[in-house]
N, C-alpha and C positions, 0 to 999 in steps of 0.2 A: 504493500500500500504506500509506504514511504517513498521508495522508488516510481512507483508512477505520480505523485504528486510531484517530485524533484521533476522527471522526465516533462510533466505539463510544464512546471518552471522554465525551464529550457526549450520549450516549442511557445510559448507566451512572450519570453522574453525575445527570441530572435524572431517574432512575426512584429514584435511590436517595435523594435528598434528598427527594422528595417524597414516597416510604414513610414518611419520618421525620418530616416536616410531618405527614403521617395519623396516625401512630400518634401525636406530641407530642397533636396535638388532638383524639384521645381520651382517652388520659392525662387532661389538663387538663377534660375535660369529664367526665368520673366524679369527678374531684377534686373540681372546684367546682360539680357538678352542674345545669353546664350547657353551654349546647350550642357547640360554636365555630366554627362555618362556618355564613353566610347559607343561605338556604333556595334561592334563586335558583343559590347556585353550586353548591351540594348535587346539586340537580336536573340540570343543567347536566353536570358533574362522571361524575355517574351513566348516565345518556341517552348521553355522550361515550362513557364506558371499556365499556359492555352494546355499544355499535355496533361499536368498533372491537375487542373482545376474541372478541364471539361472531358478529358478521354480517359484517363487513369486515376480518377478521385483517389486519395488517402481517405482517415480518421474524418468527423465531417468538422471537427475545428481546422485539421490542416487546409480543408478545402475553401475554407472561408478564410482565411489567410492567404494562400494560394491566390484566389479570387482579386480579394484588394490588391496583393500585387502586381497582378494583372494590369488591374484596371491604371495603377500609377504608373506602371510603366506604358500604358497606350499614350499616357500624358506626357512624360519620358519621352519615345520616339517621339509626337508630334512636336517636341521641341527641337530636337535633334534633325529632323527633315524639316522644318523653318529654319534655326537659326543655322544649323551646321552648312546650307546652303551655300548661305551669303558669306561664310567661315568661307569656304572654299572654291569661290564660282572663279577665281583668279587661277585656279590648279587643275580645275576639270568642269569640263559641260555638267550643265543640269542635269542632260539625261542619264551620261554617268552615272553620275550620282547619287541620282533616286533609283537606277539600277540595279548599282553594286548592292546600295542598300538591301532592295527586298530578294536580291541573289545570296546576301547573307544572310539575310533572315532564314529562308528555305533552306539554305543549308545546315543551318542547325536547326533547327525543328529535325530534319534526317537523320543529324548527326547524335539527338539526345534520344531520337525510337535505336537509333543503332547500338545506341552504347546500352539503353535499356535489354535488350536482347543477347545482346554479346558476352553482357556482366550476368545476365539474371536477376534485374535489377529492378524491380516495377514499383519501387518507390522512389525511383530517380536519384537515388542520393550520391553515387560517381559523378553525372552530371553536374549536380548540383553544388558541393564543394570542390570539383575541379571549375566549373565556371565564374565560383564566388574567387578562387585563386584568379582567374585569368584578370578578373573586374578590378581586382585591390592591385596588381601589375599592369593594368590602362590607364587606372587612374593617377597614377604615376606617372603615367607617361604621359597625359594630356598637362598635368600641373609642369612637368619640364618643357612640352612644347609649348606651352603660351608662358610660361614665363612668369603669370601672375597667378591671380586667386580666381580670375573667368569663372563660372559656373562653378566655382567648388567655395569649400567654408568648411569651419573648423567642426561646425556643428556635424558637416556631413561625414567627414571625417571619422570621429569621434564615435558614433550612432552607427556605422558602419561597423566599426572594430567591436563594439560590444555584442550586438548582432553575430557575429561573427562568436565572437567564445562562447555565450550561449546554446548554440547550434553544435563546435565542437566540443565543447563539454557533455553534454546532452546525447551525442552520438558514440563520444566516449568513452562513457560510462557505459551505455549498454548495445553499443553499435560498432565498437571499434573493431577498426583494419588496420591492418598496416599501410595500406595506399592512403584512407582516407585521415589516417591518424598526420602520416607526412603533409599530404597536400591542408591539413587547417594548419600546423604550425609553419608552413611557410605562408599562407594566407596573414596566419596574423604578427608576422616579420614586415610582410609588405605593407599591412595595415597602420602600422606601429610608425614605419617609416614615412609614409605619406602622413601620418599626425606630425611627425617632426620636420617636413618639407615645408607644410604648410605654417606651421609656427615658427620656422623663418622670415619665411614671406610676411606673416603680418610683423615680424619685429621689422623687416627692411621697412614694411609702411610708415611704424610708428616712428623710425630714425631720418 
């Protein structure tokens, strides 16, 4: 009984942090009118929460989790194909663009039935913390190509990384692999580090 009330803590906690990682970085991205999640994890992201909310339900709180996901990340990409547009209309045509995008989309939506199948896997969860890995390594990479704080914040930062230990703590305790054990602590190396990337950036603000 104890264990599954802990196990809720840990499915509570990382549904709820990472509502607030979504909405932070849309906030932030109507702010600064632009967009704040990679296009890879966007797609990724998306393909994941549409499999496991509408074709592969979980538990029915996971699905309602799942669900809200979803739905901030449709809000997510339509910021990302607005502003990322005008981000990049000097590097590549429109129709590139909106292209590549829904050509990555469908490929991972494939590529998360595949690994479902390949792993045995029909609660997603390879997918799932290998893509949270690949996210917290974009987002890295988006705060060094611009340079500033564009679509990103401390908050979202922060709300992200807890998220995050909740989820492997929670998988842990009674889910643990050896792949999935690797890929949360480097997940939450990179997390850690884009917290101290960005708390640069606002010291160079404040100097």
């Amino acid at each position: 009984m104890a264990q599954e009330k802990f196990l809720l803590i840990c499915q509570l906690g990382m549904g709820l942090f990472w509502i607030i990682t979504y909405i932070l970085i849309i906030k932030q991205g109507f702010q600064d009118k632009k967009y704040g999640m990679p296009m890879a994890a966007i797609c990724a992201n998306i393909s994941w929460e549409f499999i496991f909310a509408f074709m592969y339900p979980q538990n029915d709180l996971q699905r309602i989790i799942t669900f809200l996901w979803f739905l901030l990340d449709i809000m997510i990409m339509m910021q990302y194909l607005k502003y990322g547009h005008k981000e990049y209309q000097k590097l590549i045509p429109s129709k590139i663009f909106y292209a590549s995008f829904f050509i990555t989309l469908g490929a991972c939506f494939f590529i998360i039935l595949a690994m479902m199948h390949e792993f045995k896997d029909i609660a997603g969860k390879y997918a799932a913390f290998s893509q949270n890995l690949m996210m917290s390594g974009l987002f890295i990479a988006l705060l060094l190509q611009r340079g500033n704080l564009s679509g990103q914040s401390m908050g979202i930062a922060v709300c992200k990384m807890i998220g995050t230990i909740f989820a492997a703590v929670g998988f842990y305790m009674y889910f643990r692999t050896p792949l999935i054990t690797i890929v949360s602590l480097a997940t939450l190396f990179y997390d850690w580090l884009y917290i101290v990337l960005i708390y640069r950036l606002y010291q160079k603000r404040v100097m």
